[in-house]
BALOBA-1460 file (C-alpha; in Angstrom, 3 decimals):
// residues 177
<rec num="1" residu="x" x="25.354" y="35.056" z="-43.567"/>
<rec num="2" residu="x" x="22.482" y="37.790" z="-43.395"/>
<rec num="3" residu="x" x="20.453" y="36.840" z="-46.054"/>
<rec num="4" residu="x" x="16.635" y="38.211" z="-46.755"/>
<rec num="5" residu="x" x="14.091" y="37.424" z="-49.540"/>
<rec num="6" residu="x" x="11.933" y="40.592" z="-50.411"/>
<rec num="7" residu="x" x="9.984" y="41.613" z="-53.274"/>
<rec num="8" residu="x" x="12.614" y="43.439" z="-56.079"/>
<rec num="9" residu="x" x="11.777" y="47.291" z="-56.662"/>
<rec num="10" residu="x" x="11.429" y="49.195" z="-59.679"/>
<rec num="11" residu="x" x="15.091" y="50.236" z="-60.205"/>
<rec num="12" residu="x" x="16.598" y="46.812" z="-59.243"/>
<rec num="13" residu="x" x="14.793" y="45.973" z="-62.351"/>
<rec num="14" residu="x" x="17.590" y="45.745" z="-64.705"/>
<rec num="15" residu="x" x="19.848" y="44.284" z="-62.201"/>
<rec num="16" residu="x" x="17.386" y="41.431" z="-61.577"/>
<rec num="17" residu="x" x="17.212" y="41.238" z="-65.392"/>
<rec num="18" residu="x" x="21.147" y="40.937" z="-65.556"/>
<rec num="19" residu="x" x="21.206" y="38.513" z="-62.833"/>
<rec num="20" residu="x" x="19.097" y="35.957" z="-64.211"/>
<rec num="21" residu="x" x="20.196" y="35.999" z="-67.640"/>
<rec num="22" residu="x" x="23.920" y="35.977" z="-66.676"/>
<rec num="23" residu="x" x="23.581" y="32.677" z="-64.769"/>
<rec num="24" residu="x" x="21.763" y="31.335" z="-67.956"/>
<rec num="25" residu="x" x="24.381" y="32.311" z="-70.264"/>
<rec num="26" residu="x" x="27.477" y="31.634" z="-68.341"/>
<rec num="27" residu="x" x="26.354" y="28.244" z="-67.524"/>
<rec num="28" residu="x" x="26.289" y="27.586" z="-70.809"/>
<rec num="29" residu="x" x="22.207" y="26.948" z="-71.060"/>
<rec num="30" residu="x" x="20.997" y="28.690" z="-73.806"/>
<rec num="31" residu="x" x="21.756" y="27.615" z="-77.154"/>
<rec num="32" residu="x" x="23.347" y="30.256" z="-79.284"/>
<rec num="33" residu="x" x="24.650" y="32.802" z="-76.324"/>
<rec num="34" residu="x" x="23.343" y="36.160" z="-76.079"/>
<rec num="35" residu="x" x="21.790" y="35.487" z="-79.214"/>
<rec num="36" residu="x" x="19.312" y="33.486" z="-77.949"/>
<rec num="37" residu="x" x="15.665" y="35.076" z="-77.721"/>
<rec num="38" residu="x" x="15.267" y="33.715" z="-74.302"/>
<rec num="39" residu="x" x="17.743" y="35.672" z="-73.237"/>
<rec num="40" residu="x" x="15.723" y="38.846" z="-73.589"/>
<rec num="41" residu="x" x="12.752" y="37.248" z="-71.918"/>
<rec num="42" residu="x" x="15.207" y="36.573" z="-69.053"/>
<rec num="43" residu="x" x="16.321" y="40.308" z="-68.757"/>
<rec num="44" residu="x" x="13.315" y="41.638" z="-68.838"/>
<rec num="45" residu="x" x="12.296" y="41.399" z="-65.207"/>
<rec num="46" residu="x" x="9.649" y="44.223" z="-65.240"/>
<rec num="47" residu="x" x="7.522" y="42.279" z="-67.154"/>
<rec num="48" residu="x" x="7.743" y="39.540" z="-64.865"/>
<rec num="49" residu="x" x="6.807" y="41.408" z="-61.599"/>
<rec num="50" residu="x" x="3.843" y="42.712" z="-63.465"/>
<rec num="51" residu="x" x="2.626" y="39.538" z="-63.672"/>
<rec num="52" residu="x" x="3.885" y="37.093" z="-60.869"/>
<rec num="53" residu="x" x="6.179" y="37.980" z="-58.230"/>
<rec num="54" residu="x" x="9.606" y="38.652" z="-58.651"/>
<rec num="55" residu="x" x="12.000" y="37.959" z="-55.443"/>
<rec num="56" residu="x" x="14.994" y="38.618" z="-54.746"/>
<rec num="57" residu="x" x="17.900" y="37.530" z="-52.113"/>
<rec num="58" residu="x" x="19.837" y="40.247" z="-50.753"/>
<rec num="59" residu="x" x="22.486" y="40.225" z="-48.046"/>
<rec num="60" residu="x" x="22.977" y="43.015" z="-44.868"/>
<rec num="61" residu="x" x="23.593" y="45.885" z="-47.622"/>
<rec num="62" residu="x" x="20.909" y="45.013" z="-49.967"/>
<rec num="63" residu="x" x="23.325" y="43.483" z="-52.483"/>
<rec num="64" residu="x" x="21.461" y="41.052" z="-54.909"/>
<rec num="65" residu="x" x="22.259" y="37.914" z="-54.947"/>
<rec num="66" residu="x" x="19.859" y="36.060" z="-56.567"/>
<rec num="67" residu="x" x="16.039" y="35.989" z="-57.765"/>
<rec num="68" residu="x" x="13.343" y="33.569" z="-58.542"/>
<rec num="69" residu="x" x="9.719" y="34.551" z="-60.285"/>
<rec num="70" residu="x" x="6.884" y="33.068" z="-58.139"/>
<rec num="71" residu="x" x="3.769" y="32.417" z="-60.302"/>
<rec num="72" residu="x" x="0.833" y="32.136" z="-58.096"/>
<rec num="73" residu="x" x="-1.995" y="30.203" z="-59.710"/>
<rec num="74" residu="x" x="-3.857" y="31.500" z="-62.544"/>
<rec num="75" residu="x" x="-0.695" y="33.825" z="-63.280"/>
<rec num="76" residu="x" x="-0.066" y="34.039" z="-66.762"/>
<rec num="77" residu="x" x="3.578" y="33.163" z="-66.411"/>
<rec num="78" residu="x" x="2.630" y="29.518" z="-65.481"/>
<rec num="79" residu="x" x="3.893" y="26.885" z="-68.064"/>
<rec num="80" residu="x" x="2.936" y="23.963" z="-66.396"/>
<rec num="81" residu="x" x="0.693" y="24.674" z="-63.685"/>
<rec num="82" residu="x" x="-3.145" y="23.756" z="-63.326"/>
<rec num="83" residu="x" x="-5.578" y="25.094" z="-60.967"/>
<rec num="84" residu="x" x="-4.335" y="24.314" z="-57.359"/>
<rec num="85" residu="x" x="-1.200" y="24.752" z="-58.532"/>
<rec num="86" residu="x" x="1.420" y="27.784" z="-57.998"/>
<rec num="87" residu="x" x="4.262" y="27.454" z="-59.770"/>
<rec num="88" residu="x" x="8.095" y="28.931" z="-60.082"/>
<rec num="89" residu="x" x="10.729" y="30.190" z="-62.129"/>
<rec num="90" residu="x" x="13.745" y="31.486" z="-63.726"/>
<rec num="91" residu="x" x="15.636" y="30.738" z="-59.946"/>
<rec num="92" residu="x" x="19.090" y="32.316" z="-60.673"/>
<rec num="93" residu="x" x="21.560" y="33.060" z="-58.748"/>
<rec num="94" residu="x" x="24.859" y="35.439" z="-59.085"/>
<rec num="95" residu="x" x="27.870" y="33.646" z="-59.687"/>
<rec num="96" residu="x" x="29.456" y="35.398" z="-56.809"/>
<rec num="97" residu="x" x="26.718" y="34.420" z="-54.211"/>
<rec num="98" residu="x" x="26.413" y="31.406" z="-55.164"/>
<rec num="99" residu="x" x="27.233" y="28.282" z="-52.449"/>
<rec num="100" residu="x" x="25.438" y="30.806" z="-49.863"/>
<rec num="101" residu="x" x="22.296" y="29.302" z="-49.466"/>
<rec num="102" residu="x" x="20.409" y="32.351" z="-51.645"/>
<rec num="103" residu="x" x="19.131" y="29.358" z="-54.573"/>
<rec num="104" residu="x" x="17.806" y="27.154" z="-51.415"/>
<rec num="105" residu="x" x="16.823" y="30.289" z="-49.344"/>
<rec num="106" residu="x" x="13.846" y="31.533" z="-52.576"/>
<rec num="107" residu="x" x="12.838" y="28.275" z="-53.264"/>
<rec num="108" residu="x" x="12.065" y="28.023" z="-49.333"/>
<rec num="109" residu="x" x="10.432" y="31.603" z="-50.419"/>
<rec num="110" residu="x" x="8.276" y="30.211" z="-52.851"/>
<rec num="111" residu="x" x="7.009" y="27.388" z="-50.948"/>
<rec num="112" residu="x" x="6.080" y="29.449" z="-48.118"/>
<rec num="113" residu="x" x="3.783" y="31.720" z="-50.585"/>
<rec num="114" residu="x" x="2.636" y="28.535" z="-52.139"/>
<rec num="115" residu="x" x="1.693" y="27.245" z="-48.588"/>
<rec num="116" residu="x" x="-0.159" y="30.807" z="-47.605"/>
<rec num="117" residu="x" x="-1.963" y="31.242" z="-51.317"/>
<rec num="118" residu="x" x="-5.787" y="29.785" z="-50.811"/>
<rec num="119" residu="x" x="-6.259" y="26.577" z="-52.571"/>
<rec num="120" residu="x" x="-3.075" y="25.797" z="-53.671"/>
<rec num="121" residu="x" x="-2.179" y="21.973" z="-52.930"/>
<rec num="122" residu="x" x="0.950" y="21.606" z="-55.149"/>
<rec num="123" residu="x" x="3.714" y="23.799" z="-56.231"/>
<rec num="124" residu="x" x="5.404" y="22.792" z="-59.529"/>
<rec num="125" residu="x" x="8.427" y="23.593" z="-61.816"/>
<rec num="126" residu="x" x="10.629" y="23.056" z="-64.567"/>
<rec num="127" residu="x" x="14.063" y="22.600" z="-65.041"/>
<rec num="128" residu="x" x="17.119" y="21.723" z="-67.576"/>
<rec num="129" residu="x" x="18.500" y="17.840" z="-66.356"/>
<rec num="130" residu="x" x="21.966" y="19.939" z="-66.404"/>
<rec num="131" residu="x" x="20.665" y="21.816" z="-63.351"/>
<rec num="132" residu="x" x="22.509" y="19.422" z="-61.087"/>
<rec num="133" residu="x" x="22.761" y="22.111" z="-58.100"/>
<rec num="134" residu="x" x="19.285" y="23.605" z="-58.580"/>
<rec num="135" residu="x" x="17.701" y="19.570" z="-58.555"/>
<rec num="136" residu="x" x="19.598" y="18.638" z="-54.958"/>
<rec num="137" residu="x" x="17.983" y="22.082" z="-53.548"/>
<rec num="138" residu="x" x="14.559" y="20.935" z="-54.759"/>
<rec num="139" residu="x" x="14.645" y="17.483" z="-53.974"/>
<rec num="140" residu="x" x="16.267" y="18.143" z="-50.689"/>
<rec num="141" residu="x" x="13.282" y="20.105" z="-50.138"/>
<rec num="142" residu="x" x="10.584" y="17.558" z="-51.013"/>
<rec num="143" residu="x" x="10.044" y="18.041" z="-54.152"/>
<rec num="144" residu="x" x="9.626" y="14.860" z="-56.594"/>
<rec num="145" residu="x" x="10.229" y="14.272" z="-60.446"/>
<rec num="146" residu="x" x="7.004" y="14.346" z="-62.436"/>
<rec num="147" residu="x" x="8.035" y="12.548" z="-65.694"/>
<rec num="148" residu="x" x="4.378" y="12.275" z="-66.906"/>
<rec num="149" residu="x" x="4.908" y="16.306" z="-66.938"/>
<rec num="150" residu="x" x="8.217" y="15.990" z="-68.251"/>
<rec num="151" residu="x" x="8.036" y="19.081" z="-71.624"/>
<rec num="152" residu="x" x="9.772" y="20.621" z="-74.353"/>
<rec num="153" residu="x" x="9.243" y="24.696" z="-74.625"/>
<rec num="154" residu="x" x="11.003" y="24.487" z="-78.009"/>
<rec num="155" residu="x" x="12.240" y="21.696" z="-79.907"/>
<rec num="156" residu="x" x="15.130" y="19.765" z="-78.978"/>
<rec num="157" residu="x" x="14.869" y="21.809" z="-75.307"/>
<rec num="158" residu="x" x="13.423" y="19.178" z="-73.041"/>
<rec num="159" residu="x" x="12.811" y="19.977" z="-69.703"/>
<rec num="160" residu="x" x="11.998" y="17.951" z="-66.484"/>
<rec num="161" residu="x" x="9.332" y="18.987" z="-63.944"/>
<rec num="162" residu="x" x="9.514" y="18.840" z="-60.356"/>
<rec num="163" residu="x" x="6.027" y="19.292" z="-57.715"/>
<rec num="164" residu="x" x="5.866" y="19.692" z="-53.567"/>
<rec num="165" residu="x" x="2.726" y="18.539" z="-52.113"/>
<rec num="166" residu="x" x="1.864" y="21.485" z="-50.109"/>
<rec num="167" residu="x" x="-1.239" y="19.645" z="-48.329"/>
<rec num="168" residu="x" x="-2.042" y="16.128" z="-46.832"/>
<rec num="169" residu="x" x="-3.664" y="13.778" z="-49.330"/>
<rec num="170" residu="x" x="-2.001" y="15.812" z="-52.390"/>
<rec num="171" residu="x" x="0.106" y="13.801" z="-54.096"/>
<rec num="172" residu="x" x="3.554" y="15.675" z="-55.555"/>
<rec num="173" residu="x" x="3.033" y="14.607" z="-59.520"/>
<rec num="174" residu="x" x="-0.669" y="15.398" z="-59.645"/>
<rec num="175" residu="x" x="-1.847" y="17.407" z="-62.401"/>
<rec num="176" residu="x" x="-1.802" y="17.652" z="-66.336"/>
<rec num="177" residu="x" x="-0.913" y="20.477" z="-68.477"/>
């Protein structure tokens, strides 16, 4: 398949927005539905690329099939990250891409930037332990559980952390919040 990660644009926006929250929602990951707050933090995608980057997959007609938010380090997206660290996000993928290689394809994205941004020895993230696809991409990858990092955004939502040592001598589950 033709498959290319690029930076979204303006009026894919809403799309992007749609994207992400959709996979959220119809995999049954936020409490409450649509009427979960997080919901609106995931559609709002224009806030995101104003403060990390926000990538997208797209196939040979510029279709969108996925995106992911890269948070290069210092950005104020970052949940866990420390200096050193990029870190990324919200990796979603449209139901009818998925099993194409788009999730894989922007986390390869991410560690490339990670790799190419100037001090950066470890790239981190978070995830929900029902993300059984989205774990097998990362750990296929080289990524390793950090349970020491192991958090809970709100109560009752615990999430497990994941880091890639990007450079020799950095170890994968360096790093404190």
């Amino acid at each position: 398949m033709d498959m290319r990660i690029r930076i979204a644009e303006p009026p894919e926006y809403p799309a992007v927005g749609e994207i992400t929250a959709r996979a959220y929602l119809d995999d049954g990951l936020l409490d409450g539905g649509e009427d979960n707050t997080y919901a609106t933090t995931l559609r709002d995608a224009a806030s995101r690329a104003a403060k990390a980057d926000l990538l997208v997959a797209v196939d040979a007609d510029d279709t969108l099939l996925g995106t992911v938010t890269y948070a290069p380090q210092g950005s104020p997206l970052q949940d866990i990250g420390v200096p050193g660290e990029a870190e990324f996000r919200m990796l979603a993928v449209a139901r009818a891409a998925r099993g194409r290689g788009a999730g894989e394809s922007l986390v390869r994205a991410c560690v490339a930037r990670a790799r190419a941004e100037e001090g950066v020895v470890r790239l981190v993230m978070s995830t929900q332990p029902t993300m059984l696809g989205a774990h097998r991409i990362y750990e296929r990858l080289g990524f390793v559980r950090t349970p020491e990092r192991d958090w809970q955004p709100v109560p009752g939502l615990g999430l497990l952390t994941y880091a890639l040592a990007l450079q020799p001598g950095a170890r994968g589950g360096s790093g404190s919040r």
